[in-house]
N, C-alpha and C positions, 0 to 999 in steps of 0.2 A: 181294399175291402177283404173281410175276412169272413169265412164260414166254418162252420163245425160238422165234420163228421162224422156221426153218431152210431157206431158198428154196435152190431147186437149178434154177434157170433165170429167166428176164424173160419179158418179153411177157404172156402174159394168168394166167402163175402169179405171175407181183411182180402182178398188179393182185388176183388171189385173195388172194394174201397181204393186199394192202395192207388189202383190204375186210374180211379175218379179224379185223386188229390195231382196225381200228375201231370192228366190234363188239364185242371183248375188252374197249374199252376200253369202250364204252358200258355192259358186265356188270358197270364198273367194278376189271378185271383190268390188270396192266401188260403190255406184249406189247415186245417187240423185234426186229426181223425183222432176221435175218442172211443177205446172199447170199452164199451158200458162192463164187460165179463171181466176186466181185469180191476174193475171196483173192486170186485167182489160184494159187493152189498149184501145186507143177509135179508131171508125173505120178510117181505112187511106183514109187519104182524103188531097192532095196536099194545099189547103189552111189551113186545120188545120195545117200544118208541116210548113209551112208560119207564122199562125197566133198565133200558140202557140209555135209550137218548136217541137224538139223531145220528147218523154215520157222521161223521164230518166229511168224508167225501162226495156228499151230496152238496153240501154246500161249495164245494171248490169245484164242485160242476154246474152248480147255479151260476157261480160267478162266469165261469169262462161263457156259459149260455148268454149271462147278460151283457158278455162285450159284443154280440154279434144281432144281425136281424135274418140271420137266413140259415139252416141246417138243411143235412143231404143224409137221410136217417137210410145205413143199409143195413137189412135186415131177409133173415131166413125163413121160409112157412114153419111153422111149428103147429103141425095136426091143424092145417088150413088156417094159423092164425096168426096172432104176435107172437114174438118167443117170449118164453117169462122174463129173461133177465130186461127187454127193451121195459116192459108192465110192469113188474119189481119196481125201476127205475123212475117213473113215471110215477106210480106211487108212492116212491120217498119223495121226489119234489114236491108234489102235490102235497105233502104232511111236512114240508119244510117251513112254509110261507106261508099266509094267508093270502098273500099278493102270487103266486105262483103263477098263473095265468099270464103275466106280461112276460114268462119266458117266451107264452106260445103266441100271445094275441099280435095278432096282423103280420109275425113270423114267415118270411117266405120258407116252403117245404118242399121237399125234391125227393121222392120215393124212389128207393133200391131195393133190389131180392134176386142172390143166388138161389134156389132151391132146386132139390132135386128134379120133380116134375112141372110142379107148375107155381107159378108167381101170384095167379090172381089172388089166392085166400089173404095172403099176408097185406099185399097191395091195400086189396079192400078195406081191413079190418084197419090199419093203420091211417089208411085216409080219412076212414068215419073218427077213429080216436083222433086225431091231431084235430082235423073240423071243430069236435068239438070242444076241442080246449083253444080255439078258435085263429089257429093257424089258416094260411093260404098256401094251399097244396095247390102244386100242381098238376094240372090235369094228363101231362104226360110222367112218363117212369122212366126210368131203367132196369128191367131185367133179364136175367143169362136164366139158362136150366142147364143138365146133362146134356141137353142137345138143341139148345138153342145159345149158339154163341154168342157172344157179347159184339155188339154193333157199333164199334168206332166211331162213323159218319150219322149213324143216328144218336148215339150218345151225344157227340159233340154237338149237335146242333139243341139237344134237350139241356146240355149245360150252359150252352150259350142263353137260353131260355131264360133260365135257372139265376144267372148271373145278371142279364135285363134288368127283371124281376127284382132282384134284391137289390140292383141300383138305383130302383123306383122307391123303394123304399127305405133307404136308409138315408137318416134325417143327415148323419153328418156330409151328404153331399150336396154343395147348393143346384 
């Protein structure tokens, strides 16, 4: 079984990541970590998608979405919220398909956030957006701050979670 995931910043959320995909793999899961920042996507803007087109690297991040039923999205508070580039993102898919939605619908979701002081803004706001693009977020997280270290033994058990979950759900398993 494979999962994606979806970094929405560097610094100490690519080493969160990095440390996710190693334990994933240690569960003996595949992991892939995509950083949405090194798209580079440009901001969505109705006449850009007009005047240039889609990015094409939307689409070759649709596709790798649509081999998988479960993402592990980590992401930074940005002024208590999403960071643009995860919302950018989001919004080229959404203008990619009409069908976009079966990236997220019935999706298992697994929330990360290094941020400086606190986790909950970005948590929140991402759990309400992915809802309703009508993913199944879990109800537990993972996140670190400046002084709140990252938790091995709790980690692992919310991947182990994480991993259940997306067993339940992917059809290719009888």
């Amino acid at each position: 079984m494979k999962t994606l995931i979806l970094l929405a910043s560097s610094g100490e959320n690519l080493k969160l990541a990095n440390v996710l995909q190693q334990m994933l793999i240690g569960l003996k899961a595949e992991a892939e970590i995509i950083n949405l920042m090194q798209l580079k996507l440009p901001l969505y803007d109705m006449d850009v998608e007009v005047n240039e087109g889609m990015p094409q690297k939307i689409y070759t991040l649709m596709e790798k979405m649509k081999e998988v039923n479960s993402y592990i999205v980590v992401a930074p508070t940005y002024n208590g919220s999403i960071p643009p580039v995860l919302s950018n993102a989001i919004a080229w898919i959404s203008r990619a398909d009409k069908d976009f939605r079966v990236l997220f619908n019935e999706r298992i979701i697994l929330l990360c956030s290094h941020s400086l002081s606190d986790c909950s803004g970005v948590i929140l706001a991402m759990r309400q957006q992915f809802n309703k693009l009508g993913a199944v977020v879990l109800s537990r997280e993972i996140g670190t701050t400046a002084t709140k270290e990252f938790n091995e033994k709790s980690s692992l058990k919310t991947l182990e979670q994480f991993l259940k979950f997306s067993k339940i759900n992917d059809p290719s398993i009888d």
